[in-house]
PDB file of N, CA, C and O in Angstrom:
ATOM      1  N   UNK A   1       0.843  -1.182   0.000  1.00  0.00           N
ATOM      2  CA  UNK A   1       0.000   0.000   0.000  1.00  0.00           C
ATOM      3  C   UNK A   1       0.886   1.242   0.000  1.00  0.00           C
ATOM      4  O   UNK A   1       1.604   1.463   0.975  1.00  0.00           O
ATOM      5  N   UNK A   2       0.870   1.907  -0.852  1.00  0.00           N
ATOM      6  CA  UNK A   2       1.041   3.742  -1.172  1.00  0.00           C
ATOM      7  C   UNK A   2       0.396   4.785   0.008  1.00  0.00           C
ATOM      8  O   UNK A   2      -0.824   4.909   0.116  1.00  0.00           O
ATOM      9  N   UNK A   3       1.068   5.305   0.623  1.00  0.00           N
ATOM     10  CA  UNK A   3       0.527   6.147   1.515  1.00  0.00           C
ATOM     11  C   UNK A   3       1.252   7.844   0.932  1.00  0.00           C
ATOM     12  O   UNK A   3       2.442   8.072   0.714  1.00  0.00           O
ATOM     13  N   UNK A   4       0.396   8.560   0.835  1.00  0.00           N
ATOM     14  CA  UNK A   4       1.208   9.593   0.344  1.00  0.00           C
ATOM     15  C   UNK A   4       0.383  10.948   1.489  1.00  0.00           C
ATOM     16  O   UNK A   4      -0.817  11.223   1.493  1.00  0.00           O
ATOM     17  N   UNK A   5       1.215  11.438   2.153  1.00  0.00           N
ATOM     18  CA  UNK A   5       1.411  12.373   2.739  1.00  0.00           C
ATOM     19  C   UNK A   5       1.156  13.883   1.992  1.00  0.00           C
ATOM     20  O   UNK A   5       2.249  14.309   1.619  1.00  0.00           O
ATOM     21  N   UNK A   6       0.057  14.817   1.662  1.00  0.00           N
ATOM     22  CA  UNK A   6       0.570  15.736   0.538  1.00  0.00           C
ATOM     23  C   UNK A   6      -0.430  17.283   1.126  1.00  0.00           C
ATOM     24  O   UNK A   6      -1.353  17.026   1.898  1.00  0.00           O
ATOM     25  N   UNK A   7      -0.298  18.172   0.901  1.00  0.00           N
ATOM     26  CA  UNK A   7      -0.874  19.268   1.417  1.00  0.00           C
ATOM     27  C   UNK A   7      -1.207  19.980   0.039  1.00  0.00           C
ATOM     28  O   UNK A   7      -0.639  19.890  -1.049  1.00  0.00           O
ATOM     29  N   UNK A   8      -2.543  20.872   0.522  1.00  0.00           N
ATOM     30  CA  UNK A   8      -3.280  21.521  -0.650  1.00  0.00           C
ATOM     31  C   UNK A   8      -2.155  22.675  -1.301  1.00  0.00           C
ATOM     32  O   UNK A   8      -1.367  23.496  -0.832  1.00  0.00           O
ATOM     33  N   UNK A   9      -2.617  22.177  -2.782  1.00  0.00           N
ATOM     34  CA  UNK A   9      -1.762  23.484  -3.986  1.00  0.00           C
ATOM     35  C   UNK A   9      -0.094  23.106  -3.758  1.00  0.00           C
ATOM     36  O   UNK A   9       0.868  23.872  -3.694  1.00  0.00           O
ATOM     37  N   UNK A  10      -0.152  21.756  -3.673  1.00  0.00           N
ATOM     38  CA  UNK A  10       1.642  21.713  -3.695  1.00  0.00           C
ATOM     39  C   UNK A  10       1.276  21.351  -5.243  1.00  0.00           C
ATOM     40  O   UNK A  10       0.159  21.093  -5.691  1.00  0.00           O
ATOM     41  N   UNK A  11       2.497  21.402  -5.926  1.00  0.00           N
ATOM     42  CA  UNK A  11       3.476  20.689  -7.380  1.00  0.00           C
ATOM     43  C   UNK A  11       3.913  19.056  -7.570  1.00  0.00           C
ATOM     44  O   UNK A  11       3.815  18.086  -8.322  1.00  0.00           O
ATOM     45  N   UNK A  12       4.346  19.428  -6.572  1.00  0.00           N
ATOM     46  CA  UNK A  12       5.830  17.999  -6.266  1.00  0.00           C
ATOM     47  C   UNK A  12       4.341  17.061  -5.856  1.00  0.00           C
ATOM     48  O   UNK A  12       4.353  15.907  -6.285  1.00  0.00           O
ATOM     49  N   UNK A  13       3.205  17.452  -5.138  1.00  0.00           N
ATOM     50  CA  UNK A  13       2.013  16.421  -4.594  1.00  0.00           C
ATOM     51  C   UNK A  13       1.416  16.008  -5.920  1.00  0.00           C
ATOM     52  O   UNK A  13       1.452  14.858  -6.359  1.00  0.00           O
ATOM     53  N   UNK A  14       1.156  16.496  -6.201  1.00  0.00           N
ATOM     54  CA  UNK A  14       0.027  16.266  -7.775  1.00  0.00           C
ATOM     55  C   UNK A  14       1.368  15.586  -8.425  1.00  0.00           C
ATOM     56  O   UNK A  14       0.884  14.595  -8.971  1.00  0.00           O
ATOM     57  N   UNK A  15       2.809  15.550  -8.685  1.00  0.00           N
ATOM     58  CA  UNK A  15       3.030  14.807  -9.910  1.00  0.00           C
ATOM     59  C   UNK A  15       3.015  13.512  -9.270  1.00  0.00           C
ATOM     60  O   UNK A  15       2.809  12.566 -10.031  1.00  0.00           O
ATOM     61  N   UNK A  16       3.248  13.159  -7.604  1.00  0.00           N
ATOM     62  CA  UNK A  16       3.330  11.784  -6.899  1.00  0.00           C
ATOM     63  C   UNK A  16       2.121  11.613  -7.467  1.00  0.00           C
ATOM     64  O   UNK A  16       2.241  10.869  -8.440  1.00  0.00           O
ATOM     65  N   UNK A  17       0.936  11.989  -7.288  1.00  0.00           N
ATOM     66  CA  UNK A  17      -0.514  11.370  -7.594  1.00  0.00           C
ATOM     67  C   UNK A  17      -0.560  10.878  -8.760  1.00  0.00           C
ATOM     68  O   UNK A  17      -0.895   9.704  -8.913  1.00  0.00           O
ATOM     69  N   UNK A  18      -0.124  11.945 -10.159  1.00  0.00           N
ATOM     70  CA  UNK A  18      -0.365  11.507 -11.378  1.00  0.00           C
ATOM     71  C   UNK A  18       0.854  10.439 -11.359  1.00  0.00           C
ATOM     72  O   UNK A  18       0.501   9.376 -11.870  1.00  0.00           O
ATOM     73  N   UNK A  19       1.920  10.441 -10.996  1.00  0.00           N
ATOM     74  CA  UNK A  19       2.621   9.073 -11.383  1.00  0.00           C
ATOM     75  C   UNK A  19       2.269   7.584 -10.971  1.00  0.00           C
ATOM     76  O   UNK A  19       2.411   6.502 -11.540  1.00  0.00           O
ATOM     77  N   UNK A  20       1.766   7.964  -9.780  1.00  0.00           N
ATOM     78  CA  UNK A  20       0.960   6.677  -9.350  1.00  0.00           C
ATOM     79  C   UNK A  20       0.020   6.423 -10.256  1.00  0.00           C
ATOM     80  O   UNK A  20       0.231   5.381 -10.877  1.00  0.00           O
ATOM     81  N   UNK A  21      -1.404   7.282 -10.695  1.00  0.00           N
ATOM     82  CA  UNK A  21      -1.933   7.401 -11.556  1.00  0.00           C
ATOM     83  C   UNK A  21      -1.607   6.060 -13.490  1.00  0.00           C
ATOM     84  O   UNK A  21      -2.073   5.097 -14.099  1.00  0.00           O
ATOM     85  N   UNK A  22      -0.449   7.141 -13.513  1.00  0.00           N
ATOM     86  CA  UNK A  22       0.084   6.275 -14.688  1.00  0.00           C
ATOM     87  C   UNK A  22       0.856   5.122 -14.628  1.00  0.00           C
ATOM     88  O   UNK A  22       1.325   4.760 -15.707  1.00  0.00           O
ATOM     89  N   UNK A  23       1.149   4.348 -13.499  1.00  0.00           N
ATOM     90  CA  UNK A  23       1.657   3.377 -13.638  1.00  0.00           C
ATOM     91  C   UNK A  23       0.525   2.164 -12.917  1.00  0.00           C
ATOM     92  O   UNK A  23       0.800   0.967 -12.845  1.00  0.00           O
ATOM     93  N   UNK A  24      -0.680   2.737 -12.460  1.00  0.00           N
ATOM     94  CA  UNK A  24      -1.553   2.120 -11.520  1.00  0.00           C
ATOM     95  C   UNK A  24      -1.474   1.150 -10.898  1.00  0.00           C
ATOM     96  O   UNK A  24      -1.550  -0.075 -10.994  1.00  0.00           O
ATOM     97  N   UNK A  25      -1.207   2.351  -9.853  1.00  0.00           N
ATOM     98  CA  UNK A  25      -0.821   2.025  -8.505  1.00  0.00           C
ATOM     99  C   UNK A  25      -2.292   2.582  -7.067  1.00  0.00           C
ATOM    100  O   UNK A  25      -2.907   3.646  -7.000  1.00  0.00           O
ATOM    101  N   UNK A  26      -2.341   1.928  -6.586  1.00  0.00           N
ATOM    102  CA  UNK A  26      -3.624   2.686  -5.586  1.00  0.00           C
ATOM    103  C   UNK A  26      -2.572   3.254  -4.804  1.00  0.00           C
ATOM    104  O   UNK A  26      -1.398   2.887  -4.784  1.00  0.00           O
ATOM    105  N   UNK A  27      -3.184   4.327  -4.063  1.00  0.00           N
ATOM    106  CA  UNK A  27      -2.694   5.232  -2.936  1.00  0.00           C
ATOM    107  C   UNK A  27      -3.450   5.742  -1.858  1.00  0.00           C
ATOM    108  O   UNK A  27      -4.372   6.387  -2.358  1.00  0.00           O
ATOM    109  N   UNK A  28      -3.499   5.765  -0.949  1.00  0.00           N
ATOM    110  CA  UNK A  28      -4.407   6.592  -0.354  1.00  0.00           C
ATOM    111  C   UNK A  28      -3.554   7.835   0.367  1.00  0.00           C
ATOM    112  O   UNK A  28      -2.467   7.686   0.925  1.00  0.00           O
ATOM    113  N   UNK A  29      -4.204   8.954   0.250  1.00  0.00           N
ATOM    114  CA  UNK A  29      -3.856  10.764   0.501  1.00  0.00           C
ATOM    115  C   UNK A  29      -4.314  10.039   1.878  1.00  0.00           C
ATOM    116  O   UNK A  29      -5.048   9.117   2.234  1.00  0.00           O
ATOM    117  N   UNK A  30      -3.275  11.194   2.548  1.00  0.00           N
ATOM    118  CA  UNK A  30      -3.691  11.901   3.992  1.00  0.00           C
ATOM    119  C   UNK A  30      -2.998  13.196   4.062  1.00  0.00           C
ATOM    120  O   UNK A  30      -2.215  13.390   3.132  1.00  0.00           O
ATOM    121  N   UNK A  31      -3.080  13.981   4.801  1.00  0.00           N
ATOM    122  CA  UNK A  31      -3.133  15.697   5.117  1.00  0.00           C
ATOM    123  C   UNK A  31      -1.560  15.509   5.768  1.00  0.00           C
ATOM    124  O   UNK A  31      -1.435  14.760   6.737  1.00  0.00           O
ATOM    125  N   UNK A  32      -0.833  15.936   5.427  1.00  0.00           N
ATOM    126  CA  UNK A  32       0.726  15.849   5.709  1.00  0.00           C
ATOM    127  C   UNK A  32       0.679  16.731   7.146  1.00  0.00           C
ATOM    128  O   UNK A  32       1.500  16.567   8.048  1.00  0.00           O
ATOM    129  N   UNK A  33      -0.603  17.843   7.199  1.00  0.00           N
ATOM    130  CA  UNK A  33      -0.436  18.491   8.616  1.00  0.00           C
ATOM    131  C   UNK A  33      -1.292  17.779   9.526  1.00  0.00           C
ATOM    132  O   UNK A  33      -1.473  18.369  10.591  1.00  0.00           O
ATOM    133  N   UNK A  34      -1.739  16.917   9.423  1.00  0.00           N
ATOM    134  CA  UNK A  34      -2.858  16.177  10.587  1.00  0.00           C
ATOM    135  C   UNK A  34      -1.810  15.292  11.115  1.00  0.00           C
ATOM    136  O   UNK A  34      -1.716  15.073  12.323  1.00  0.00           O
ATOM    137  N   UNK A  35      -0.898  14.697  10.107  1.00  0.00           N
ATOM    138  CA  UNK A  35      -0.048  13.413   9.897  1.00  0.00           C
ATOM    139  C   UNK A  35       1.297  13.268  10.736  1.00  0.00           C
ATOM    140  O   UNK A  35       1.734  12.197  11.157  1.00  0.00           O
ATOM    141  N   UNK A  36       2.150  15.093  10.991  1.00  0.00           N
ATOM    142  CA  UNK A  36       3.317  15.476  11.378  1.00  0.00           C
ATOM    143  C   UNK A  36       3.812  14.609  12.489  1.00  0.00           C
ATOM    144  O   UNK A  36       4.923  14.211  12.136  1.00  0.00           O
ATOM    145  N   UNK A  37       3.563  14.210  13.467  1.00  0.00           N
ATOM    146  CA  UNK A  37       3.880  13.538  14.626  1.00  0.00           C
ATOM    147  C   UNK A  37       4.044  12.058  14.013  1.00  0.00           C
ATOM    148  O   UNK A  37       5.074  11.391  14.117  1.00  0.00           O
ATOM    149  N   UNK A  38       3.074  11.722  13.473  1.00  0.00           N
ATOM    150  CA  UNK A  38       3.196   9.720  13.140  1.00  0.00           C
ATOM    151  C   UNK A  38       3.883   9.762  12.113  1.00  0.00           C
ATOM    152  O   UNK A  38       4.302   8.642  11.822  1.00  0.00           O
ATOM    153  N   UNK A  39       4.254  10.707  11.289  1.00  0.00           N
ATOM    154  CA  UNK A  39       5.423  10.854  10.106  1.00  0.00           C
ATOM    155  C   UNK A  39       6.692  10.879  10.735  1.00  0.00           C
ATOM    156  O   UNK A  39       7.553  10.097  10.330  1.00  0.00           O
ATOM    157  N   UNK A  40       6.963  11.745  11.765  1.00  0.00           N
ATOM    158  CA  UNK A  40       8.048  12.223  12.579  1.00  0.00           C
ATOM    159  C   UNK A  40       8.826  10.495  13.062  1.00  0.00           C
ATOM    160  O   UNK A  40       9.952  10.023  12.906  1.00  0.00           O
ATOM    161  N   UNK A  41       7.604   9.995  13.658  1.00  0.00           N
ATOM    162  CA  UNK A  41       7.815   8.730  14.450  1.00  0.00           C
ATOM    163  C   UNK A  41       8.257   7.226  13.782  1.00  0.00           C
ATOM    164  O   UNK A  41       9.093   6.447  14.240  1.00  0.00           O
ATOM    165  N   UNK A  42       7.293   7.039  12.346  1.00  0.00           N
ATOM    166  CA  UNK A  42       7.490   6.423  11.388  1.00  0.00           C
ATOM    167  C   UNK A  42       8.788   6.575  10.854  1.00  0.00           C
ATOM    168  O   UNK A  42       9.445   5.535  10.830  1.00  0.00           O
ATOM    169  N   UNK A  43       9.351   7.625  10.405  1.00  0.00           N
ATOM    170  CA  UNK A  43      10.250   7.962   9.619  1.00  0.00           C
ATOM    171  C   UNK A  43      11.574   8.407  10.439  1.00  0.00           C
ATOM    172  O   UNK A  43      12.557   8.771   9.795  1.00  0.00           O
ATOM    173  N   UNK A  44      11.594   8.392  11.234  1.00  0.00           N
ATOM    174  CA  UNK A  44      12.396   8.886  11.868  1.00  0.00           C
ATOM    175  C   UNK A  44      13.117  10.441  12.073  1.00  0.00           C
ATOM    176  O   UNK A  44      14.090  10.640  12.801  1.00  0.00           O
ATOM    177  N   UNK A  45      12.221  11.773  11.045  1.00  0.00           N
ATOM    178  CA  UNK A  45      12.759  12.422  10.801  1.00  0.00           C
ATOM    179  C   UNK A  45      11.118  13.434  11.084  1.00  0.00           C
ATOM    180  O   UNK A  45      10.013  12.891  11.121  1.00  0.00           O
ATOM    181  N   UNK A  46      11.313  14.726  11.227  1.00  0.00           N
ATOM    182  CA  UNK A  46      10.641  15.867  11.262  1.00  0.00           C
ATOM    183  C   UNK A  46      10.626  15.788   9.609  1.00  0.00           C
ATOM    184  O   UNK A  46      11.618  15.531   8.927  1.00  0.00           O
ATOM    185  N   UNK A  47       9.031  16.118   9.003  1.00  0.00           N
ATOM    186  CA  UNK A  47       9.314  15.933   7.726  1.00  0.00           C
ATOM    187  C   UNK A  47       9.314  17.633   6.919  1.00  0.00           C
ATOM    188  O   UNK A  47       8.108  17.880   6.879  1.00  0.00           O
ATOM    189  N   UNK A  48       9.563  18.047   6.706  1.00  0.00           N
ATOM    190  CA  UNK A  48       9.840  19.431   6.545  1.00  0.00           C
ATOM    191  C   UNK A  48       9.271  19.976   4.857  1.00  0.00           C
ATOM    192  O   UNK A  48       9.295  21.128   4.423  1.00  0.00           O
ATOM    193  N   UNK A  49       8.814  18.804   4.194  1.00  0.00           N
ATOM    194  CA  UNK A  49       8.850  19.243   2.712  1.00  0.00           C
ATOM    195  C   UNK A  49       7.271  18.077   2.702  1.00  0.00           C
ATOM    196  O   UNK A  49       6.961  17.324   3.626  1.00  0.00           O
ATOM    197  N   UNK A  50       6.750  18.200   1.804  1.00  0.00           N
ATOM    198  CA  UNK A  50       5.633  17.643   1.116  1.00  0.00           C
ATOM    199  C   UNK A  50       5.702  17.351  -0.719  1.00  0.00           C
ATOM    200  O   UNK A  50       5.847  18.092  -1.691  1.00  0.00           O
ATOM    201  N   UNK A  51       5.562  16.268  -0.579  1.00  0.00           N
ATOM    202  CA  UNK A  51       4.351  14.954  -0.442  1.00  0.00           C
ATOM    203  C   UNK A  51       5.989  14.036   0.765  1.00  0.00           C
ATOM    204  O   UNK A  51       7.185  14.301   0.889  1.00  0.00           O
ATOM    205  N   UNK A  52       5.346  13.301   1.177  1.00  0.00           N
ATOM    206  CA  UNK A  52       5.739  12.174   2.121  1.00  0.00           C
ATOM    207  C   UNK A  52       5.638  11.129   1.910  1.00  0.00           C
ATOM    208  O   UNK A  52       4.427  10.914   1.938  1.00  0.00           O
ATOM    209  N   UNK A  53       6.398   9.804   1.590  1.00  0.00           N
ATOM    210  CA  UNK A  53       5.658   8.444   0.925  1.00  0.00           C
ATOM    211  C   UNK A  53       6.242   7.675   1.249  1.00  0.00           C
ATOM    212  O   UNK A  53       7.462   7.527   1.178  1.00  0.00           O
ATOM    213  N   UNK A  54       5.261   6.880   1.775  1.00  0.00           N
ATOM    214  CA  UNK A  54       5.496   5.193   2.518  1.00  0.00           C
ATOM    215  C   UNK A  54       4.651   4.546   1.430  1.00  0.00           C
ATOM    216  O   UNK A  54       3.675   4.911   0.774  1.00  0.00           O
ATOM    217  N   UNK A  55       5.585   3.170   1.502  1.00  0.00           N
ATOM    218  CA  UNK A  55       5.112   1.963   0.610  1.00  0.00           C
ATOM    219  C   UNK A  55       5.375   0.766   1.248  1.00  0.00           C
ATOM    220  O   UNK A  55       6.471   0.223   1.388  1.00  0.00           O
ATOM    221  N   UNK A  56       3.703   0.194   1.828  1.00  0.00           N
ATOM    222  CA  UNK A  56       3.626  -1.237   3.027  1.00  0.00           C
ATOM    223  C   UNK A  56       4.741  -0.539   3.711  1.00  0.00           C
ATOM    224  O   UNK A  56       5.921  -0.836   3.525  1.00  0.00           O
ATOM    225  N   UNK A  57       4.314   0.448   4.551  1.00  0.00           N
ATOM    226  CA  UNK A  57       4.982   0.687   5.904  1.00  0.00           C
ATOM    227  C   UNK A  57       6.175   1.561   6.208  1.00  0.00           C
ATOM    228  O   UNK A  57       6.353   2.410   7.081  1.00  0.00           O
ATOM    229  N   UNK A  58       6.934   1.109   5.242  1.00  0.00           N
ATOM    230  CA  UNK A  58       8.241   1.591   4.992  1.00  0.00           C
ATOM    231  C   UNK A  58       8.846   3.169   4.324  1.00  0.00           C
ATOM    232  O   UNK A  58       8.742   3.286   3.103  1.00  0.00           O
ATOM    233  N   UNK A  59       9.253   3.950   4.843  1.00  0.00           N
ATOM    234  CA  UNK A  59       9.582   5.367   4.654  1.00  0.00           C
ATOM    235  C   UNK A  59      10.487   5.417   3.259  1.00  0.00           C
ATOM    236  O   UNK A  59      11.660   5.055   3.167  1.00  0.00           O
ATOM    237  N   UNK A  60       9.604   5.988   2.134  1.00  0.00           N
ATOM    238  CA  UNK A  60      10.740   6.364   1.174  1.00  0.00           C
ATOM    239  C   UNK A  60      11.098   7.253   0.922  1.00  0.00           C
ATOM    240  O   UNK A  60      12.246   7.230   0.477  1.00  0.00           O
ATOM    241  N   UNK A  61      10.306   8.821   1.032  1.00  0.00           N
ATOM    242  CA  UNK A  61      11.373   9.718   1.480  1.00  0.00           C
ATOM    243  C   UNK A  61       9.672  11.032   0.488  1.00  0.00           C
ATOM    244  O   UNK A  61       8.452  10.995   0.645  1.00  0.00           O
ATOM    245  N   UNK A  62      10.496  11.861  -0.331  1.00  0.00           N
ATOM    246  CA  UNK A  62       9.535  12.888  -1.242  1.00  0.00           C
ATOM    247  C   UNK A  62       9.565  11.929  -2.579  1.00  0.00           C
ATOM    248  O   UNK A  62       9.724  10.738  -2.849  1.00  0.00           O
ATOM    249  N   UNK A  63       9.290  13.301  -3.320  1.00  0.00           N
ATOM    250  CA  UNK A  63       8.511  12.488  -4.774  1.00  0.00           C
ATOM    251  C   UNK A  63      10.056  12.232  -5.922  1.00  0.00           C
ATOM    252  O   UNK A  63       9.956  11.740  -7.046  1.00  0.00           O
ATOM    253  N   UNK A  64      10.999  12.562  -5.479  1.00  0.00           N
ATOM    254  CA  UNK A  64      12.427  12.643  -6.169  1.00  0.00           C
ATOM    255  C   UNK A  64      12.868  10.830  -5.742  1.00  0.00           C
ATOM    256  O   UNK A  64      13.108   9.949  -6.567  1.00  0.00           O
ATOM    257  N   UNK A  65      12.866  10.678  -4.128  1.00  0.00           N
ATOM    258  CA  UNK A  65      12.788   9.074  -3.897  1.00  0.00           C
ATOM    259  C   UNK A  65      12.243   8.278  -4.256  1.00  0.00           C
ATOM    260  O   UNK A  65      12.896   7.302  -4.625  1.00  0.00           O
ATOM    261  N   UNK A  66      10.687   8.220  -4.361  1.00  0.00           N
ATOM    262  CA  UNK A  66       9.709   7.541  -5.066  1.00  0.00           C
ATOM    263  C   UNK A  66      10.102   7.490  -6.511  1.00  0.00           C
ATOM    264  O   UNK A  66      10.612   6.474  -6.985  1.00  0.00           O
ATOM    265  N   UNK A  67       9.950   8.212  -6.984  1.00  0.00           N
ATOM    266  CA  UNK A  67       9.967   8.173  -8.653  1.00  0.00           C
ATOM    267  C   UNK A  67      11.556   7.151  -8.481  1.00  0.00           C
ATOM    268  O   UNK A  67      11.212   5.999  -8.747  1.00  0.00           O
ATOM    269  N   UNK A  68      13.130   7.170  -8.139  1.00  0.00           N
ATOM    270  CA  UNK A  68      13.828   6.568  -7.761  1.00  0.00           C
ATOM    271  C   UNK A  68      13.515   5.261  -7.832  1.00  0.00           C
ATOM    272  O   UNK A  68      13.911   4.484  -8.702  1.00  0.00           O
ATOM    273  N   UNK A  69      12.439   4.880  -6.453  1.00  0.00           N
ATOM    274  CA  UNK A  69      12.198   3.608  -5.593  1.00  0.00           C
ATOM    275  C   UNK A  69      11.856   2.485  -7.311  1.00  0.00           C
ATOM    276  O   UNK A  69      12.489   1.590  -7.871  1.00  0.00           O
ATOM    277  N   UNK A  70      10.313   3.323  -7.636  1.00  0.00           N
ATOM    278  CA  UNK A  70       9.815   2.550  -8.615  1.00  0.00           C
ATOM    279  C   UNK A  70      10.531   2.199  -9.970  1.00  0.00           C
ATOM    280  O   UNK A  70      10.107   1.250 -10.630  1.00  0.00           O
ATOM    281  N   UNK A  71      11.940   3.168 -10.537  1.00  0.00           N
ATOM    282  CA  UNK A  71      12.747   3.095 -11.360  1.00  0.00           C
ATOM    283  C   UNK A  71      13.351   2.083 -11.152  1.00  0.00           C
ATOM    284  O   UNK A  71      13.785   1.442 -12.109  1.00  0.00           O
ATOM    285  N   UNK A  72      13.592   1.557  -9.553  1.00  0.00           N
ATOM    286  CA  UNK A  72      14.487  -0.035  -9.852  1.00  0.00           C
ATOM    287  C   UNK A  72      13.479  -0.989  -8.898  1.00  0.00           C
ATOM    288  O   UNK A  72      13.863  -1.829  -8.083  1.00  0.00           O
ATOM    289  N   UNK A  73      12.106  -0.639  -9.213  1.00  0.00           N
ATOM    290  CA  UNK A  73      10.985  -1.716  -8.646  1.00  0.00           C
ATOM    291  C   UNK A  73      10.775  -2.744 -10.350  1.00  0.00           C
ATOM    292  O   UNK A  73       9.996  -3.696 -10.404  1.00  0.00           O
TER     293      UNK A  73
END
């Protein structure tokens, strides 16, 4: 499962969506500011930038990692 972390009128959020989109993939959005603490805790890091993305659990980082992750998925 795709978890994407993303806040209203970002860039970098909408291209995570549409890339998921085009390679179809499900995702489910949550509000990156409701999220800050269980992101913090999950990830080990204060997340400071938006979109945020876990895949089954696991912290992969913004939409520069992802696009990465799935290049050698």
């Amino acid at each position: 499962m795709i978890e994407i972390f993303s806040k209203e009128n970002c860039a970098q959020c909408e291209k995570e969506k549409m890339l998921c989109q085009m390679k179809s993939l499900a995702y489910e959005e949550k509000d990156i500011y409701q999220a800050l603490d269980d992101i913090a805790e999950r990830s080990g890091q204060v997340p400071r930038t938006a979109p945020q993305i876990f895949v089954d659990g696991r912290y992969v980082g913004g939409y520069d990692e992802f696009a990465a992750y799935l290049k050698n998925q």
